[in-house]
C-alpha positions as CSV (number, residue, x, y, z in Angstrom):
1,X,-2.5,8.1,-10.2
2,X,-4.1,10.7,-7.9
3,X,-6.9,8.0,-6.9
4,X,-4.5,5.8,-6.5
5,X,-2.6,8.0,-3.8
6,X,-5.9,8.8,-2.1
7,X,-6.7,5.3,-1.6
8,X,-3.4,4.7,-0.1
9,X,-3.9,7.5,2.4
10,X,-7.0,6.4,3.2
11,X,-6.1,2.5,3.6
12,X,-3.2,3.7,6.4
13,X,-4.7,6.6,8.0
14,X,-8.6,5.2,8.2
15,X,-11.1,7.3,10.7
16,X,-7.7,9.4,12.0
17,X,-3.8,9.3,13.3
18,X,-4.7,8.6,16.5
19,X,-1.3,8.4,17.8
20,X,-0.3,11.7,16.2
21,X,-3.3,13.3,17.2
22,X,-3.0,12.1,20.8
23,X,0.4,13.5,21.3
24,X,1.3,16.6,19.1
25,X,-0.8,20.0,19.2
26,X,-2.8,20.6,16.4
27,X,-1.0,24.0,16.0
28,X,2.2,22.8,15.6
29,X,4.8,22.9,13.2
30,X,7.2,21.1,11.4
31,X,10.7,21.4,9.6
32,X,11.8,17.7,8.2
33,X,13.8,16.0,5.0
34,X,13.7,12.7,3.5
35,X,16.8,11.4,2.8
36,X,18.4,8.2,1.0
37,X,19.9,5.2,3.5
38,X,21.5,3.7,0.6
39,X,23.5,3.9,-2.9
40,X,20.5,3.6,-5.9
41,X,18.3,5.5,-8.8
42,X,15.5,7.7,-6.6
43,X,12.1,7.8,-8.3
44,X,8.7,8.4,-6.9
45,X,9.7,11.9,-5.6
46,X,6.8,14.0,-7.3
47,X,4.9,11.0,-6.1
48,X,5.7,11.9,-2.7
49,X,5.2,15.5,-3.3
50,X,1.4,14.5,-4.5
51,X,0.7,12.5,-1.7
52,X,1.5,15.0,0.9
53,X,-0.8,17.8,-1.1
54,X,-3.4,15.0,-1.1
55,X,-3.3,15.2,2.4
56,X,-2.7,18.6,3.3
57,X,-2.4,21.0,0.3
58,X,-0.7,23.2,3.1
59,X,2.4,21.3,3.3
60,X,5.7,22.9,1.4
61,X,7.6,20.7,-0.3
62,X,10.6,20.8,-2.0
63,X,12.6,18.3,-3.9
64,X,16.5,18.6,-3.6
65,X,17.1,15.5,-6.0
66,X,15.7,15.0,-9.2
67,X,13.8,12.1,-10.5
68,X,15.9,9.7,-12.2
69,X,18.7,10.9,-10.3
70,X,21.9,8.5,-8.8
71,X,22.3,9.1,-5.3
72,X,24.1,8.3,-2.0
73,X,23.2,6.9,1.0
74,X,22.5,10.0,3.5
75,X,22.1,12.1,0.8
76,X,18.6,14.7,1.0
77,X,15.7,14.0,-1.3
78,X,13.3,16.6,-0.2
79,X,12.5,19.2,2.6
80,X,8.9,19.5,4.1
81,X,7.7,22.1,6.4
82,X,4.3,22.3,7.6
83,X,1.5,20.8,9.8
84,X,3.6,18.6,12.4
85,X,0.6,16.5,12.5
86,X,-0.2,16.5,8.7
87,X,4.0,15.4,7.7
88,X,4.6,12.6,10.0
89,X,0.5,11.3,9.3
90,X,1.1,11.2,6.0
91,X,5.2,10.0,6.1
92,X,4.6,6.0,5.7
93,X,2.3,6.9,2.4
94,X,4.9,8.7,0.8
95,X,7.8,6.4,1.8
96,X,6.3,3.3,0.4
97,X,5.7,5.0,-3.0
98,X,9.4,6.2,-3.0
99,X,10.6,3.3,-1.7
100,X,8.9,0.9,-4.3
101,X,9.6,2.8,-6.8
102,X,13.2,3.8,-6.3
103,X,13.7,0.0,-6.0
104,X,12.5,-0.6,-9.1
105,X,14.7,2.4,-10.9
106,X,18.0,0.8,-9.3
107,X,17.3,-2.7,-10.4
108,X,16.5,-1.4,-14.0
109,X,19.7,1.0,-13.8
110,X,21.6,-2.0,-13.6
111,X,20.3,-4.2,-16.1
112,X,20.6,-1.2,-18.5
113,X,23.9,-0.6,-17.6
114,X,24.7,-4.3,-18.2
115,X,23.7,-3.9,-21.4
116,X,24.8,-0.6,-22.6
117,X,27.5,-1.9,-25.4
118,X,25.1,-3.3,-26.9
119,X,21.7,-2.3,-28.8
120,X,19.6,-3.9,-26.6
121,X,16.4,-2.3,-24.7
122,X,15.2,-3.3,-21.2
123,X,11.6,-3.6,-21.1
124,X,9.1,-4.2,-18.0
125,X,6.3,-7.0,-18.4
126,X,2.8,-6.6,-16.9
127,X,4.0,-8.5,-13.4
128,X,3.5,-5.4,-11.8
129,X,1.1,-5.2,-8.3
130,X,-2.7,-4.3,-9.2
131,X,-3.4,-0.9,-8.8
132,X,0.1,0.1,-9.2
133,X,1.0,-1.0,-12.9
134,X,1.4,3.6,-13.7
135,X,4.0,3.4,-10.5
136,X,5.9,0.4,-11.9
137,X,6.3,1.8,-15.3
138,X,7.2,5.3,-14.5
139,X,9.8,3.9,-12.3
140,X,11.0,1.8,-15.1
141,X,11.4,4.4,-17.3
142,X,13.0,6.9,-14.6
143,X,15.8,3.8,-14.1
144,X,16.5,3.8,-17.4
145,X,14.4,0.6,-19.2
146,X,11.7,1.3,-21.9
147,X,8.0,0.0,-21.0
148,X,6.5,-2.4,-22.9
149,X,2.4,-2.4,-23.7
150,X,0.7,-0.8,-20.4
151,X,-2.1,-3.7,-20.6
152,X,-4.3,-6.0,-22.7
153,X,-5.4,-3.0,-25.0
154,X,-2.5,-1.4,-26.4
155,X,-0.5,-4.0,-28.4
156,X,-1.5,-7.6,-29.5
157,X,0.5,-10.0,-28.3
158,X,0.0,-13.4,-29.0
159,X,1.1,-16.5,-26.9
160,X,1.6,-20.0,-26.5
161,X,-2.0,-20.1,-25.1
162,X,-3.4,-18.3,-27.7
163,X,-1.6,-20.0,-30.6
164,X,-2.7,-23.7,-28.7
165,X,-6.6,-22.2,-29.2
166,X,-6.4,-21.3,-32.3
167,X,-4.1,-24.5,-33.5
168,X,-1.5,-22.7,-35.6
169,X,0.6,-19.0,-35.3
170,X,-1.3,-18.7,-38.7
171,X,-4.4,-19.0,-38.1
172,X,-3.7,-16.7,-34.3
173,X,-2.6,-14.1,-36.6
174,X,-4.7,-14.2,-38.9
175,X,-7.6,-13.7,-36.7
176,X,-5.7,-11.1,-34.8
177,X,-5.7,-9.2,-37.9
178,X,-9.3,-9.9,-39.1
179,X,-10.3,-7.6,-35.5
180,X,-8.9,-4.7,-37.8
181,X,-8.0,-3.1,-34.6
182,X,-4.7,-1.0,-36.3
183,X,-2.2,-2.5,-33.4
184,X,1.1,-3.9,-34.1
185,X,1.3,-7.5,-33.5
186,X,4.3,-9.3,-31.7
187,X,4.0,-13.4,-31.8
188,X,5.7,-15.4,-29.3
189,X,7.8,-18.0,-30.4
190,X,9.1,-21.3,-28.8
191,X,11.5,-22.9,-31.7
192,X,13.0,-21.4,-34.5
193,X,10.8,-23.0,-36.7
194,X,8.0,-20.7,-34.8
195,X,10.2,-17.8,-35.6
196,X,9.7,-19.0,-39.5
197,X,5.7,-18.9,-39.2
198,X,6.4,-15.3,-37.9
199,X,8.4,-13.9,-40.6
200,X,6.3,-15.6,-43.5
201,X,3.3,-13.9,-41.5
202,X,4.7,-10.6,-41.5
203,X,4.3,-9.8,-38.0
204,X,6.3,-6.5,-36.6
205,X,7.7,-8.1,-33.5
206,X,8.6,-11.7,-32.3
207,X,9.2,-12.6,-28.8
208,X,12.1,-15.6,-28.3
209,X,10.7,-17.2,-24.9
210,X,12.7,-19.0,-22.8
211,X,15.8,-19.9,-25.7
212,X,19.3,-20.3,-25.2
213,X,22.3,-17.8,-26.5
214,X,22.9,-20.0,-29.4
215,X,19.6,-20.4,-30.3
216,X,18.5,-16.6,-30.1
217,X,21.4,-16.0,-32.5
218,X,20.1,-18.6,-35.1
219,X,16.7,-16.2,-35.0
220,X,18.6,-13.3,-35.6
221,X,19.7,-14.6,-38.6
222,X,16.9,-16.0,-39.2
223,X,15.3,-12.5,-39.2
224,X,17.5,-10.9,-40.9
225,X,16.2,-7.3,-39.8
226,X,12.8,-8.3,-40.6
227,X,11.0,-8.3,-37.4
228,X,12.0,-6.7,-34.0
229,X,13.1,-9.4,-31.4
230,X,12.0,-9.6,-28.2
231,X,14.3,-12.1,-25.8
232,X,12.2,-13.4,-22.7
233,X,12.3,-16.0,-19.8
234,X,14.9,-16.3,-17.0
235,X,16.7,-13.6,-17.7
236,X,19.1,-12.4,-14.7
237,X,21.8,-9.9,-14.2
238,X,24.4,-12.8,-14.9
239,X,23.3,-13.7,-18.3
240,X,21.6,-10.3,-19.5
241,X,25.1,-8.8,-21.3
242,X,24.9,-12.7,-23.0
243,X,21.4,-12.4,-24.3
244,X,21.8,-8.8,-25.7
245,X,25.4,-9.8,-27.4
246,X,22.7,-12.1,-29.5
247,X,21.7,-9.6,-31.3
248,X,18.3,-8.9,-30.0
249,X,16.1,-5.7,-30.2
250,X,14.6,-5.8,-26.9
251,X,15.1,-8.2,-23.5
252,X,12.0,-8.1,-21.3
253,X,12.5,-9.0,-17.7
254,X,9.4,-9.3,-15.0
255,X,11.9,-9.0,-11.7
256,X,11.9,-5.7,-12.5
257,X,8.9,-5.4,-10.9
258,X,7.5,-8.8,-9.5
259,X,10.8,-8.8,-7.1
260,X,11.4,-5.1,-6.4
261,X,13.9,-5.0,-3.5
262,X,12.7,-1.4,-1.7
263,X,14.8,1.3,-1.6
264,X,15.2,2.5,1.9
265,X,14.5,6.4,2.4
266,X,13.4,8.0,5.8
267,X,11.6,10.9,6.4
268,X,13.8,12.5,9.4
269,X,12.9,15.6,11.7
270,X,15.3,18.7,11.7
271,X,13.2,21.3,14.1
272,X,9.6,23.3,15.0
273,X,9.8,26.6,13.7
274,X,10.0,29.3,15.9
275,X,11.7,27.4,19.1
């Protein structure tokens, strides 16, 4: 994450601040806060916090919310004090991560609150922005939801693609385990009579793409505790509670972090020490 946050700093701030560096005296101090401008989840705060060291390990820093945290609009998030020219250089790096990631927190909060009669988790996908997939699933997990794998390597998941290659869920899954590589498997299924191949198989998870209510419950019948199921496709905030009443074990939804709404925090100046 760390290289991540220097890129960033070096993408915006390039050969200098010139407009910082023009007008405020190298010499010169700081007192500032960031602050929420609306209702949400905050995450990305020791994110911020890094960022700032990264830039100038001089810079104090100190968090007044907590990660995870519910907050209201005006409400502080952190006070800075430092290099004047050092905080407000380094201000738009911090903000995006904290924006970005607060977003995704509050949208998650609410799909897991949607859900919380039920025993339904909300997983992320891998539609995260490259480079940032570490931010995205923190932030999930600070808003609530429960990450799925991280990448290719972690879990074997096999889909429609992969099951058209190798002309059968058998024969997918049956090569998947001949690689020996210890994973659990999840298959994805795209009729209840896919869901059948999966449970004669054996596989530990089975992901119900893009099926109606109705047709989710028939697989968790079907199941019949055997297998953890995974609901996927087109799943919103209006038919989320629906899906998890089905009986699923998990409900992955992409928009948690292919349509992240930012979270708006400002970083605002209070005084210079000493005048």
């Amino acid at each position: 994450m760390l290289r991540t946050i220097q890129q960033a700093l070096a993408e915006d701030i390039g050969s200098g601040d010139v407009t910082a560096n023009a007008i405020i005296p190298i010499n010169e101090k700081l007192t500032g806060h960031i602050i929420a401008k609306q209702d949400g989840v905050i995450s990305g705060l020791l994110v911020a916090q890094a960022v700032y060291h990264a830039f100038d390990a001089g810079i104090e820093c100190r968090l007044t919310a907590e990660e995870g945290q519910i907050v209201t609009k005006g409400q502080e998030l952190m006070l800075l004090s430092g290099s004047a020219r050092s905080l407000l250089t380094a201000e738009r790096t911090a903000l995006n991560f904290m924006g970005r990631m607060s977003g995704i927190s509050t949208l998650t909060r609410r799909y897991v609150d949607a859900v919380k009669d039920t025993h339904a988790k909300i997983l992320d996908t891998r539609k995260t922005v490259p480079g940032l997939r570490e931010f995205d699933k923190l932030a999930v997990k600070l808003g609530g939801g429960t990450n799925h794998r991280i990448g290719l390597y972690d879990m074997i998941l096999i889909k429609d693609n992969h099951i058209d290659f190798a002309g059968s869920i058998e024969k997918a899954v049956q090569s998947a385990r001949a690689a020996n590589s210890g994973l659990e498997i999840e298959v994805e299924a795209r009729t209840l009579a896919d869901v059948a191949s999966a449970l004669e198989l054996g596989v530990e998870r089975i992901l119900l793409d893009n099926m109606s209510a109705e047709t989710m419950r028939e697989a968790v019948k079907q199941n019949q505790g055997r297998a953890k199921l995974e609901a996927s496709g087109n799943i919103t905030l209006e038919n989320v509670h629906a899906a998890a009443q089905t009986g699923v074990d998990f409900i992955s939804i992409g928009a948690l972090t292919h349509s992240v709404i930012v979270f708006d925090v400002s970083f605002d100046y209070l005084e210079k020490p000493g005048r």
